[in-house]
C-alpha positions as CSV (number, residue, x, y, z in Angstrom):
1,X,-4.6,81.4,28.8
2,X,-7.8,81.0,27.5
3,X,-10.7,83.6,28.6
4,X,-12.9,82.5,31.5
5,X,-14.8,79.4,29.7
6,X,-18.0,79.2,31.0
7,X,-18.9,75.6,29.3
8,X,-18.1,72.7,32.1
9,X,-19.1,69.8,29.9
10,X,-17.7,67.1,28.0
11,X,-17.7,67.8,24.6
12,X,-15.1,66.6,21.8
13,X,-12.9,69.2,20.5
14,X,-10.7,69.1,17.3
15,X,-6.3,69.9,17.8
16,X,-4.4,71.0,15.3
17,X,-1.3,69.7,15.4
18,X,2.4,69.6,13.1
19,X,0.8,67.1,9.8
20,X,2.9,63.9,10.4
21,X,2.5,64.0,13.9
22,X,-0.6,62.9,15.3
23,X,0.0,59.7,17.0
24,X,3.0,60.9,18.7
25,X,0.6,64.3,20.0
26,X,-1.8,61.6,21.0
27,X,0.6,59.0,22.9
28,X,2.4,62.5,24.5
29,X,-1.0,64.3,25.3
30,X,-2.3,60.8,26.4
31,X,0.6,60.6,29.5
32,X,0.7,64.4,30.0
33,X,-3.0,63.5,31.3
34,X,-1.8,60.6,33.5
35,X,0.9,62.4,34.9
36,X,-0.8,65.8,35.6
37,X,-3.5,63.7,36.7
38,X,-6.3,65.5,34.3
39,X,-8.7,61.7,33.6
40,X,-11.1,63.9,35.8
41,X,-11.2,66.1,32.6
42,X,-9.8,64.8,29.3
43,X,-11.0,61.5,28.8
44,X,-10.3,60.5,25.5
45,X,-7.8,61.1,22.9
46,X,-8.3,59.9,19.2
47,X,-6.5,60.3,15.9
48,X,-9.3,60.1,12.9
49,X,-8.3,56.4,10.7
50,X,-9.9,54.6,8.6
51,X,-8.8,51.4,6.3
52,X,-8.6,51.7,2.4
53,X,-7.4,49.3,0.0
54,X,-4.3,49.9,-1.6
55,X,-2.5,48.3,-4.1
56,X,1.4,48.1,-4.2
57,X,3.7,46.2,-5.9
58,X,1.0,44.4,-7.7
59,X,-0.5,42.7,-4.2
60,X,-3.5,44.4,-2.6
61,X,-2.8,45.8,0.7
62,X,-5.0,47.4,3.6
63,X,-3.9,50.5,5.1
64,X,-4.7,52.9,7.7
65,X,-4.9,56.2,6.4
66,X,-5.7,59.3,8.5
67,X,-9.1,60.9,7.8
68,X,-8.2,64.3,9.1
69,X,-3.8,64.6,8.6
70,X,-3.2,67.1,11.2
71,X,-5.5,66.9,13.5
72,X,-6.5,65.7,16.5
73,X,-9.8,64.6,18.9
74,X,-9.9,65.3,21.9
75,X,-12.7,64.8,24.6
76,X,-12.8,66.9,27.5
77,X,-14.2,69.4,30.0
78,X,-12.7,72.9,28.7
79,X,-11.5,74.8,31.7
80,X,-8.0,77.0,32.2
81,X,-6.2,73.8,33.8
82,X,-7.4,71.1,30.8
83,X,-7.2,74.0,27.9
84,X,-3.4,74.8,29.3
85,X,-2.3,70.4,29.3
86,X,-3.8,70.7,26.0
87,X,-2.6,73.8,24.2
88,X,0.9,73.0,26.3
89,X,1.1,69.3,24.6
90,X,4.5,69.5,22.0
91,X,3.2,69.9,18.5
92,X,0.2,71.0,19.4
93,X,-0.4,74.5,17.4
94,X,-4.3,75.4,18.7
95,X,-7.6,74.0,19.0
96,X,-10.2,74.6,15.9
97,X,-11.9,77.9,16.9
98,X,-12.0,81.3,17.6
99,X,-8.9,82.9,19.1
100,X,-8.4,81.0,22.6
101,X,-12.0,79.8,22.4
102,X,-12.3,75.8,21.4
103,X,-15.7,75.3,19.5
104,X,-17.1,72.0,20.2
105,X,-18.0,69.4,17.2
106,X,-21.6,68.4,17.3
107,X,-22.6,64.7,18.3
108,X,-23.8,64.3,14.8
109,X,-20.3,64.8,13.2
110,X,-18.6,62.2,15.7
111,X,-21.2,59.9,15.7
112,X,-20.8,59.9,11.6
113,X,-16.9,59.8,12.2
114,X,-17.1,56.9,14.7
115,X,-18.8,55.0,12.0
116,X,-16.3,55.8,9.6
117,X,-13.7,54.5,11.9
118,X,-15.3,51.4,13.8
119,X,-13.0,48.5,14.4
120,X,-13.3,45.3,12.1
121,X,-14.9,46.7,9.1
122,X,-13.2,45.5,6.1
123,X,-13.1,48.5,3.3
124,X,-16.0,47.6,0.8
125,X,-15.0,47.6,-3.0
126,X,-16.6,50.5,-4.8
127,X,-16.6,49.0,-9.1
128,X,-18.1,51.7,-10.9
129,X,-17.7,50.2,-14.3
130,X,-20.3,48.1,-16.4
131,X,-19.5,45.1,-18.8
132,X,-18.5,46.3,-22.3
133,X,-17.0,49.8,-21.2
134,X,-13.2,50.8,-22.6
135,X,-11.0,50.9,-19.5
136,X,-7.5,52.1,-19.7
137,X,-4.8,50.0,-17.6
138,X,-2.8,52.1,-15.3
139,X,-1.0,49.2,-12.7
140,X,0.4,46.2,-13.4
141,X,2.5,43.9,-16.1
142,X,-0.2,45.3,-18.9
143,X,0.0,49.1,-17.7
144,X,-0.9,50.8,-20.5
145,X,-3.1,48.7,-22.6
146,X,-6.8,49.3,-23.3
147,X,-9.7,47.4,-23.1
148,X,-13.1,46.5,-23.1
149,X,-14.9,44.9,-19.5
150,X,-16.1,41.6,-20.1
151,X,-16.4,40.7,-16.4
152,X,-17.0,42.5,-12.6
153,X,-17.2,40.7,-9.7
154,X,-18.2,42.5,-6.7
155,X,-17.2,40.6,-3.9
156,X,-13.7,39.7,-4.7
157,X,-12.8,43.6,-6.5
158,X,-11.7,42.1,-9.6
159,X,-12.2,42.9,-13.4
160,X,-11.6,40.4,-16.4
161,X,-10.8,43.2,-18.9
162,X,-10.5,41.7,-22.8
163,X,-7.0,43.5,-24.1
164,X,-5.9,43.3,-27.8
165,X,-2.7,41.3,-28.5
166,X,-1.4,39.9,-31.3
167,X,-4.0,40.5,-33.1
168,X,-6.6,39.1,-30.7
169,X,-8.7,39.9,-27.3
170,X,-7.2,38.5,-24.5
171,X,-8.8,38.2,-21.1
172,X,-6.7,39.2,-18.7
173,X,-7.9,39.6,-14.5
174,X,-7.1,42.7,-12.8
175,X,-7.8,44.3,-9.5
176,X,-10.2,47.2,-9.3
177,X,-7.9,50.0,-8.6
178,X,-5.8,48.9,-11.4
179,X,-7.7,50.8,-14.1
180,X,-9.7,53.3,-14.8
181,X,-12.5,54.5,-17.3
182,X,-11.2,56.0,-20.9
């Protein structure tokens, strides 16, 4: 049990919990609070995602990947009863803090993560190559093969990259994350 905790407001606290299982500590802390009737105390439960673009198999793909693997937020009102639902949750191996004391993360830091995670925002496409720069191919039927940029277009993520063979440049389009600066 924690030591008396004199905070009685409703802050967000950070769980540390087994890395793999977030969303099931979330779904089990999440009806531990309906059936110990704790909604006057914990209010929300959140695992940190956010969507990146992936590419796999040659296709692009968006994925949720977890900001903060093994962890979990938690918003509440720290007192024995809420700490002990909590800290008593299976997988759960402490809060972030000292000893039995949970420190609370500022309204900055969640407002920033919030952003991070808001629903309906497409990941953006980050290019960081120029026309004319030598790119080396590292996905994909031409895996392997260098080249020189002789396209970028931003909105769509793709790259017309001019590869040598037989004996002459070839364009050929590729998908941002398919190469990667020599």
């Amino acid at each position: 049990m924690p030591k008396q905790v004199i905070e009685r407001e409703k802050n967000w606290y950070v769980i540390h919990t087994y890395s793999g299982y977030e969303d099931a500590v979330a779904k089990n802390l999440k009806q531990r609070i309906d059936s110990l009737g704790m909604e006057d105390k914990i209010f929300n439960v959140i695992v940190p995602k956010e969507k990146k673009i992936k590419i796999k198999n040659g296709k692009r793909k968006t994925v949720e990947e977890k900001i903060y693997p093994g962890y979990v937020l938690v918003e509440m009102i720290v007192d024995d009863a809420s700490w002990y639902v909590v800290r008593n949750t299976p997988r759960v191996t402490g809060f972030l803090g000292a000893e039995t004391t949970p420190i609370p993360v500022s309204k900055h830091d969640i407002d920033d993560l919030m952003k991070r995670m808001e629903v309906g925002t497409e990941p953006q496409f980050t290019i960081d190559v120029e026309i004319g720069v030598n790119v080396k191919i590292i996905d994909g039927p031409f895996k392997g093969f260098e080249g020189r940029v002789s396209e970028v277009d931003q909105e769509r993520g793709k790259i017309k990259v001019l590869i040598n063979m037989f004996g002459r440049d070839t364009p050929v389009e590729l998908d941002s994350l398919q190469i990667k600066k020599v």
